[in-house]
mmCIF file as gemmi writes it, N, C-alpha and C atoms, coordinates in Angstrom:
data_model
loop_
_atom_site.group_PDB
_atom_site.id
_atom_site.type_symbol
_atom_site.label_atom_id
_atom_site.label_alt_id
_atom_site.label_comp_id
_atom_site.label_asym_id
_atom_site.label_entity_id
_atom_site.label_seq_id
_atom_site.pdbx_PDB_ins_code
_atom_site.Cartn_x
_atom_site.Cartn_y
_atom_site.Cartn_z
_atom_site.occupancy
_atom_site.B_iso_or_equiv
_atom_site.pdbx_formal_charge
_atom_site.auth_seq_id
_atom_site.auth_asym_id
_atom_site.pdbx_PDB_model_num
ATOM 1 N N . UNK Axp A 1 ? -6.203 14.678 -0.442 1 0 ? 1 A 1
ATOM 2 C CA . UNK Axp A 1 ? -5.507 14.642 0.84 1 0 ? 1 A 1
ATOM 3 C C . UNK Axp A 1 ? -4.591 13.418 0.92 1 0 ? 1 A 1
ATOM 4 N N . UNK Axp A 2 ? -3.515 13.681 1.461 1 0 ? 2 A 1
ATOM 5 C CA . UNK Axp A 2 ? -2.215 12.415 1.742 1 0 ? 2 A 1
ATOM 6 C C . UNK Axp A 2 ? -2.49 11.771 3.1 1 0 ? 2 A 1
ATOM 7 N N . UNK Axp A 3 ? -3.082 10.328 3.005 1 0 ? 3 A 1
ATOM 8 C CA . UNK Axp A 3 ? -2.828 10.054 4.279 1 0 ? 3 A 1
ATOM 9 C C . UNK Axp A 3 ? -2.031 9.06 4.701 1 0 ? 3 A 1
ATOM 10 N N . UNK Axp A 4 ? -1.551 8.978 6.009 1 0 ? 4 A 1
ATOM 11 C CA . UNK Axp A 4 ? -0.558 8.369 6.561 1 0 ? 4 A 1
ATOM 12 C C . UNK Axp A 4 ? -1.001 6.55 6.721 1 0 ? 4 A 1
ATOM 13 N N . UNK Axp A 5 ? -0.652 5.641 6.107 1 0 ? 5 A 1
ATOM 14 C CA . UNK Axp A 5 ? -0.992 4.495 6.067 1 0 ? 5 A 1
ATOM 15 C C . UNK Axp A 5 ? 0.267 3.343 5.93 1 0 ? 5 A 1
ATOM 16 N N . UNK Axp A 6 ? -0.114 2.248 6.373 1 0 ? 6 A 1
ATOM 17 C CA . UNK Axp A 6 ? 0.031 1.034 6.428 1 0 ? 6 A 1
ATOM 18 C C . UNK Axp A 6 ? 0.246 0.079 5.312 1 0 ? 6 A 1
ATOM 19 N N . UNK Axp A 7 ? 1.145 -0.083 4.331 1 0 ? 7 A 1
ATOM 20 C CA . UNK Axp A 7 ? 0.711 -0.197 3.117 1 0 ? 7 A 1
ATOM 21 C C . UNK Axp A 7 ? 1.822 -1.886 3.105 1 0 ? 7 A 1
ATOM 22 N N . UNK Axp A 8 ? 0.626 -2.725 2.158 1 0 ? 8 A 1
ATOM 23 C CA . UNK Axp A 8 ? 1.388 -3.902 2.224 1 0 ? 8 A 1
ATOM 24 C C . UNK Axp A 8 ? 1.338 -4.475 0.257 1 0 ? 8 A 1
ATOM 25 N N . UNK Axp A 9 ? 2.376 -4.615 0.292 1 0 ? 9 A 1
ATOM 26 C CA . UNK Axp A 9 ? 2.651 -4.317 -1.547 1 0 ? 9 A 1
ATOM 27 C C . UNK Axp A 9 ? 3.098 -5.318 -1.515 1 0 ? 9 A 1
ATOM 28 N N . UNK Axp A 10 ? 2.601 -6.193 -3.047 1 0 ? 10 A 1
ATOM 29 C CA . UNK Axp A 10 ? 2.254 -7.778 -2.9 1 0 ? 10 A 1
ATOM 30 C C . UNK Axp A 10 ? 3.116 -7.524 -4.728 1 0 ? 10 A 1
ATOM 31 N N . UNK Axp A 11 ? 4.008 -8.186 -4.917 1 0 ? 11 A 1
ATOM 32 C CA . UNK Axp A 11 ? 5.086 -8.008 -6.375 1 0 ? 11 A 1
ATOM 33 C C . UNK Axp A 11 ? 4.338 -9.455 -6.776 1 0 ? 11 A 1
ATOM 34 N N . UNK Axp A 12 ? 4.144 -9.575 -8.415 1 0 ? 12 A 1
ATOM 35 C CA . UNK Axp A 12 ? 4.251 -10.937 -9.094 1 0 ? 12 A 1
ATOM 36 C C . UNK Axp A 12 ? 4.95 -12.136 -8.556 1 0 ? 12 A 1
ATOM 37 N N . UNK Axp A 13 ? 6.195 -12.105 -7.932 1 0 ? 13 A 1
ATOM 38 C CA . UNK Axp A 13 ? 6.514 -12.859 -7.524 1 0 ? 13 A 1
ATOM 39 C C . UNK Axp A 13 ? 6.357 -13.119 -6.108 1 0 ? 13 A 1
ATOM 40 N N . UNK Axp A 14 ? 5.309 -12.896 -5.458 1 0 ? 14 A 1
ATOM 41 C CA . UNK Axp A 14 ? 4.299 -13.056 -4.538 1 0 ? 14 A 1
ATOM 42 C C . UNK Axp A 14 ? 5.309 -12.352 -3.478 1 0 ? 14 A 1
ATOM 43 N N . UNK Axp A 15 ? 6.264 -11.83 -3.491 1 0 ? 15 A 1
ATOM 44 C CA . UNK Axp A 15 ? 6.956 -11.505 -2.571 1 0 ? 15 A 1
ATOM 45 C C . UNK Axp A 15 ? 6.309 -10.44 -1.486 1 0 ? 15 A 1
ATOM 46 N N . UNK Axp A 16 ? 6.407 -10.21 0.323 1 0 ? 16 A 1
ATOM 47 C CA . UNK Axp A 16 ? 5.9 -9.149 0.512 1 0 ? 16 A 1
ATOM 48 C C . UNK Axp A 16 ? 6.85 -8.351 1.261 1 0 ? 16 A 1
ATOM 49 N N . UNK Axp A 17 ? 6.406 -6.683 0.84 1 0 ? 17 A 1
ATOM 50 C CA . UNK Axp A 17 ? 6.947 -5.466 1.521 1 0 ? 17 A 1
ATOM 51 C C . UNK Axp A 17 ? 6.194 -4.637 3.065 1 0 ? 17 A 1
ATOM 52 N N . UNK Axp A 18 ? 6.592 -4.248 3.629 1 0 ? 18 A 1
ATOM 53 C CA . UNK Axp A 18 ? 5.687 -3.855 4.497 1 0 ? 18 A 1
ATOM 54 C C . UNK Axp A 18 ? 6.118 -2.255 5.015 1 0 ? 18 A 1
ATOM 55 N N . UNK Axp A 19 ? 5.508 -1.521 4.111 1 0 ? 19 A 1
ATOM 56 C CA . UNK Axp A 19 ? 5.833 -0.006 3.949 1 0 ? 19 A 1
ATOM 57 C C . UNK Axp A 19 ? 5.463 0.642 5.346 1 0 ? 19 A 1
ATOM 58 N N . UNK Axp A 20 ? 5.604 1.207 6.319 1 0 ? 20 A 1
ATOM 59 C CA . UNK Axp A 20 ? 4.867 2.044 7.046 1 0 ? 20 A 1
ATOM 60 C C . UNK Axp A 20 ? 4.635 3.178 6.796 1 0 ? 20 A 1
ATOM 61 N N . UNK Axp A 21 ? 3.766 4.225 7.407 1 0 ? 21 A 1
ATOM 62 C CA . UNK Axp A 21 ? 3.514 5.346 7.268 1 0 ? 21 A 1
ATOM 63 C C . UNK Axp A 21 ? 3.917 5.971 5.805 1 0 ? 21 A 1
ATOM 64 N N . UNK Axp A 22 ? 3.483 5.208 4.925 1 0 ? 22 A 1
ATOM 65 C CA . UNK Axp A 22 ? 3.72 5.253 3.216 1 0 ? 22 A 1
ATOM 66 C C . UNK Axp A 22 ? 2.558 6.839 3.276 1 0 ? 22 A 1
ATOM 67 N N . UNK Axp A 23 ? 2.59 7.851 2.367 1 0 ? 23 A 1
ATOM 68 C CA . UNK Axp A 23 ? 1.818 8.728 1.886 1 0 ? 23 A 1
ATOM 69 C C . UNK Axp A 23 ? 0.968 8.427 0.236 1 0 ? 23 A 1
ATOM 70 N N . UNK Axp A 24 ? -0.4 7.936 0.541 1 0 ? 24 A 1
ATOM 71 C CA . UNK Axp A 24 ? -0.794 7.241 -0.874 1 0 ? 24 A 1
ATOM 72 C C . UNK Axp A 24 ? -2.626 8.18 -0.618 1 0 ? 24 A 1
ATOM 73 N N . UNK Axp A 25 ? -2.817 8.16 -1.768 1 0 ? 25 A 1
ATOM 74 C CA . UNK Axp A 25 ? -4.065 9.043 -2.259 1 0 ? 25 A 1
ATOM 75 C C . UNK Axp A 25 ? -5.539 7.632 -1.788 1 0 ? 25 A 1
ATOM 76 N N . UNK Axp A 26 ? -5.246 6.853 -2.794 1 0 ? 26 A 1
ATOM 77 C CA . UNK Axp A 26 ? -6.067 6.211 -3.092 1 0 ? 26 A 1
ATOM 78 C C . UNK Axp A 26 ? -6.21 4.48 -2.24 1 0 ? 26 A 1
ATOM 79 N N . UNK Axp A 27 ? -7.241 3.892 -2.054 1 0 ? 27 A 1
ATOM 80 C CA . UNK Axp A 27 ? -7.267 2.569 -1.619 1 0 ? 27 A 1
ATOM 81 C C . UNK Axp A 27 ? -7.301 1.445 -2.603 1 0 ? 27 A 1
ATOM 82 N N . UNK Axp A 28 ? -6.651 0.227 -2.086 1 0 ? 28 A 1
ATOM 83 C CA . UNK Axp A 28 ? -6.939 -0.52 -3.373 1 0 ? 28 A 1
ATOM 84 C C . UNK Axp A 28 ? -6.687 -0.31 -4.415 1 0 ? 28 A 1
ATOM 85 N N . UNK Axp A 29 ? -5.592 0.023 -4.945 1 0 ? 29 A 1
ATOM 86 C CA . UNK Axp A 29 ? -5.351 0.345 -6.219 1 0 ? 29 A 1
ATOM 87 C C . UNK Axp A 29 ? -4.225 -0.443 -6.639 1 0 ? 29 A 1
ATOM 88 N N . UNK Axp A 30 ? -3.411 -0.679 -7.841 1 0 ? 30 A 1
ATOM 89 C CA . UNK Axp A 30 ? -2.753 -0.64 -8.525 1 0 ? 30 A 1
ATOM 90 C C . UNK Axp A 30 ? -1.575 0.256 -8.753 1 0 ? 30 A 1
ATOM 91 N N . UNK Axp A 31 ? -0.877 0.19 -7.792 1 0 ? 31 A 1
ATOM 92 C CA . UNK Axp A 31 ? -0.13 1.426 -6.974 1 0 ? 31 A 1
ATOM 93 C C . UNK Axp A 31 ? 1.241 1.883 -8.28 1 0 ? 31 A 1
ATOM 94 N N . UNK Axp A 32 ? 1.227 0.714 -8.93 1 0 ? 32 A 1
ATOM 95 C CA . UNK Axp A 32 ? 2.193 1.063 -10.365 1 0 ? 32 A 1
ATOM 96 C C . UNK Axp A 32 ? 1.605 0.429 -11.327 1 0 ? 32 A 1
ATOM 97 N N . UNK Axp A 33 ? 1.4 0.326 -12.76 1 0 ? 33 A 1
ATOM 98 C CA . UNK Axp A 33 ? 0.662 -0.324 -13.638 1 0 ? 33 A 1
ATOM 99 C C . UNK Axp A 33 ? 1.164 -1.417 -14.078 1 0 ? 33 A 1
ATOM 100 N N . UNK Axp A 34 ? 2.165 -1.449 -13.602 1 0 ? 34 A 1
ATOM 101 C CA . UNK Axp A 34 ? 3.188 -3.536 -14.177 1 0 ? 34 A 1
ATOM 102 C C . UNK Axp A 34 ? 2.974 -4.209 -13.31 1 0 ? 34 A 1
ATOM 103 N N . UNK Axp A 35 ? 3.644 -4.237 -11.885 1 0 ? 35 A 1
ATOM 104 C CA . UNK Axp A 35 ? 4.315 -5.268 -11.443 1 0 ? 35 A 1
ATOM 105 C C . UNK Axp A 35 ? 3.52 -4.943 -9.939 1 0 ? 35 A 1
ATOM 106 N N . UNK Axp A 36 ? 3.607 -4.312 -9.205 1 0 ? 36 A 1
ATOM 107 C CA . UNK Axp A 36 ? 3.298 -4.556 -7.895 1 0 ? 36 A 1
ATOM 108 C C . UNK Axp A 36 ? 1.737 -3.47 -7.17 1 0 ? 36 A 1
ATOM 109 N N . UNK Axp A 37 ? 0.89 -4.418 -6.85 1 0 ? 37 A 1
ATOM 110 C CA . UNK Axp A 37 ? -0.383 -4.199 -6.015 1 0 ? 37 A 1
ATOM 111 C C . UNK Axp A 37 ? -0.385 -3.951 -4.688 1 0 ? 37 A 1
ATOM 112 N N . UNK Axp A 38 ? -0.89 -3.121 -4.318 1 0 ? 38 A 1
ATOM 113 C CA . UNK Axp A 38 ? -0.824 -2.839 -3.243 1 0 ? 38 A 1
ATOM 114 C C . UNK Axp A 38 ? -2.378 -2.495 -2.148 1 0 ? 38 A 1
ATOM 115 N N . UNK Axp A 39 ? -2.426 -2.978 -1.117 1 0 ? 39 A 1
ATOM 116 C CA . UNK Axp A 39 ? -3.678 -2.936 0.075 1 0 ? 39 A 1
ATOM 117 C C . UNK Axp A 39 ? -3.268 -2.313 1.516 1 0 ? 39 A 1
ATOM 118 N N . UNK Axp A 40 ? -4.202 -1.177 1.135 1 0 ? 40 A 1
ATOM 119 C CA . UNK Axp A 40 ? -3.687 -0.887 2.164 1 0 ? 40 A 1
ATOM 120 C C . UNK Axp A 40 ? -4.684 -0.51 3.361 1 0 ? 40 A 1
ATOM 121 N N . UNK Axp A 41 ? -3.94 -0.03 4.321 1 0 ? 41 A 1
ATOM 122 C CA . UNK Axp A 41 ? -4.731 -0.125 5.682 1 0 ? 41 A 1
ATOM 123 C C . UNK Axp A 41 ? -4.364 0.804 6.542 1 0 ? 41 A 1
ATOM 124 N N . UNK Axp A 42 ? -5.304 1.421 7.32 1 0 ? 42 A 1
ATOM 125 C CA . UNK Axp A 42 ? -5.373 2.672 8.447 1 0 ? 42 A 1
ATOM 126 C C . UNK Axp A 42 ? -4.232 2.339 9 1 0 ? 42 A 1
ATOM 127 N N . UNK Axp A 43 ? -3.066 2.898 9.306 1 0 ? 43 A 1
ATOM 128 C CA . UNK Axp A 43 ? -2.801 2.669 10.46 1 0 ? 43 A 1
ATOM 129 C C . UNK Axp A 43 ? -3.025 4.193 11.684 1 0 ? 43 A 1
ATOM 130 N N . UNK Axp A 44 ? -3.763 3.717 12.293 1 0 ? 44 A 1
ATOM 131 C CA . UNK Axp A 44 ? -4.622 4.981 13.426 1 0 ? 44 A 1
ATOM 132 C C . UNK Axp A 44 ? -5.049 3.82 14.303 1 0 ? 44 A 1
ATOM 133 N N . UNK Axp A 45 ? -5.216 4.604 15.704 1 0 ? 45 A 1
ATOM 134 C CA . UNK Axp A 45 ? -5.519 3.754 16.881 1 0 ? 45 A 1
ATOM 135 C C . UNK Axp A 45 ? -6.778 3.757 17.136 1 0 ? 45 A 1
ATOM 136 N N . UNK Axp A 46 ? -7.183 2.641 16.244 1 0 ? 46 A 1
ATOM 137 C CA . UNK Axp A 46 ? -8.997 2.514 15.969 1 0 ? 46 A 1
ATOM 138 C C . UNK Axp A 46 ? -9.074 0.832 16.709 1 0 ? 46 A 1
C-alpha cells in the first residue's frame, strides 16, 4: 500500500529537503542506495 507522508530526506552533504505528501512503501529506509536517507513521518491529524 502507498501512503501519503511527510518525508524529510537528509543528502551527505547534510543538506535538508522537505517533501510533502511524498508516496513511499517503506519507513526508515534508504530511499536511494548512494546518497540520500530519508525519515519519514505520518502526516495525518493524530
Amino acid at each position: 500500500m502507498y501512503l501519503h507522508l511527510r518525508v524529510e530526506v537528509h543528502f551527505e552533504t547534510r543538506t535538508q529537503y522537505h517533501l510533502l505528501e511524498t508516496q513511499c512503501i517503506y519507513y526508515n529506509v534508504y530511499y536511494s542506495e548512494q546518497l540520500l536517507h530519508c525519515r519519514y513521518y505520518y502526516q495525518g491529524s493524530t
